[in-house]
N, C-alpha and C positions, 0 to 999 in steps of 0.2 A: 504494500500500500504506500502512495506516494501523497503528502497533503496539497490542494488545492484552494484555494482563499477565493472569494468573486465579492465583486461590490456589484449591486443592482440599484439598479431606481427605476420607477415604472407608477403611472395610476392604480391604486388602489382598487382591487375586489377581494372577494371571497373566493379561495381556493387560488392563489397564486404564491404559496410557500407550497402547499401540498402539492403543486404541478411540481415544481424544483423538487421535493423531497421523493416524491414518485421518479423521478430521472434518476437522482443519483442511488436509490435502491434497485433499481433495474439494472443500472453497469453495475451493481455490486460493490457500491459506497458505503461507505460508512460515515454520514452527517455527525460532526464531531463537535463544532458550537455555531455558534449565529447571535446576530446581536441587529433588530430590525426596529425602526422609527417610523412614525406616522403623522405625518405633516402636510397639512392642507389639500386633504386627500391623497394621498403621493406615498409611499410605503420605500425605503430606502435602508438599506444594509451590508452587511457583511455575512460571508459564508464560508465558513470551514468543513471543508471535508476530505477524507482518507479516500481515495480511488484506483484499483490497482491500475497500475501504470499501461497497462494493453488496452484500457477505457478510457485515455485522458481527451484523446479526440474525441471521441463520442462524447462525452459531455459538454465537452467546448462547443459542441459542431450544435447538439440539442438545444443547451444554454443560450447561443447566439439566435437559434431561431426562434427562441421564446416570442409568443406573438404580443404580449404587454410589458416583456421589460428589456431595458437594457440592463445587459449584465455586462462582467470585466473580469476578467482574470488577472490577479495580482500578486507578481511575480514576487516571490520571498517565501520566509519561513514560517512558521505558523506558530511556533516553543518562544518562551520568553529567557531568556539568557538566566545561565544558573546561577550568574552571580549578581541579580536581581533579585530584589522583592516588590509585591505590589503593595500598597500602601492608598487607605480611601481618605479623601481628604472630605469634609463637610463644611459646607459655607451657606450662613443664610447670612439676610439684612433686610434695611431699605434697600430699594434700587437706585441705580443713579446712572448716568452714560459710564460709559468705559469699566463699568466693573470688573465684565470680564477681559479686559484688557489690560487692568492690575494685579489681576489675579495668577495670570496664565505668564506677565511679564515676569512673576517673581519666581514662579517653574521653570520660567525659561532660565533664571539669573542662577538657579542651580543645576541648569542642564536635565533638569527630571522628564522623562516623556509621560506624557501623556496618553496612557493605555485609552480612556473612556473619559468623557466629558458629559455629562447631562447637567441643561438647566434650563430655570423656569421662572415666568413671573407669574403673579395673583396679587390681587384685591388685598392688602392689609384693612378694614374696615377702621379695625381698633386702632390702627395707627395713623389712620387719614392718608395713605398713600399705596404703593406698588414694595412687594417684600416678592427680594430677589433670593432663588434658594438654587442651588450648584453640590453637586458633586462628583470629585475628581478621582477618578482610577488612576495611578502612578504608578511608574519603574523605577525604583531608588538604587541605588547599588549599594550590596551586603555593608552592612557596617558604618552607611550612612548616616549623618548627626541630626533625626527628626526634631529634636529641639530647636538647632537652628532653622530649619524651614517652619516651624510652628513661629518663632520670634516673627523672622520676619512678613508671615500672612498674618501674625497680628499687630507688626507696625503697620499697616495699611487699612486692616478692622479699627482704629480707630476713626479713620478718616470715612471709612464705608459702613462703619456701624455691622459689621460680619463680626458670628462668632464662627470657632470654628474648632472642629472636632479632627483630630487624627487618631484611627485605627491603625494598632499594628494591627 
């Protein structure tokens, strides 16, 4: 078995994971993770899967003629390096422009990738305004100092009213 990754994007119906998951059952895949979004009608994701290696065209070839999505094949590894760990970062507040642009700038200031990102606004009623909620999947490398990246998402929570939670 050889892994294969695809990103898709396509309109939204019923029964277009299960067409994909019916294909790579049929060559004799093994569906391994997935991680799919739903936005303004529009269903957009990622896909892992184990296929032995004498089915990789055929999937590709099936895949590509999907009649509602486009999909992609993307070329790399599927395993997170061993001398990583993942690490969930939690962030609420007020909203404000750029948050997540101070947010993601201070990942970037320690080099941490960014596995998963989800966020979201809503109605604070109680607070008279828009409460910004985020959070971030990371790849730290073994033995990294989570105090200092805690410091500095919360020199910035002052300024953004973010608390913020880190799970080893």
């Amino acid at each position: 078995m050889k892994p294969m990754i695809f990103t898709l994007v396509g309109k939204d119906k019923p029964g277009l994971i299960d067409s994909l998951a019916k294909t790579v059952y049929a060559l004799k895949g093994n569906w391994t993770g997935s991680n799919f979004s739903h936005m303004a009608g529009h269903l957009a994701g990622f896909v892992h899967v184990d296929v032995p290696e004498e089915h990789h065209q055929a999937l590709l070839d099936a895949f590509e003629a999907h009649p509602d999505l486009r999909i992609h094949l993307v070329p790399g590894e599927a395993n997170t390096p061993e001398n990583e760990k993942v690490v969930l970062v939690d962030v609420m507040g007020n909203d404000k422009t750029g948050i997540v642009q101070e947010l993601t700038s201070v990942l970037h200031q320690f080099n941490i990738n960014i596995i998963k990102f989800d966020s979201s606004c809503e109605p604070a009623p109680n607070w008279g305004g828009t409460l910004f909620k985020a959070q971030a999947k990371v790849a730290v490398p073994r033995g990294f100092d989570l105090d200092a990246l805690t410091d500095a998402l919360e020199d910035i929570a002052n300024d953004l009213v973010v608390d913020i939670e880190i799970r080893r």
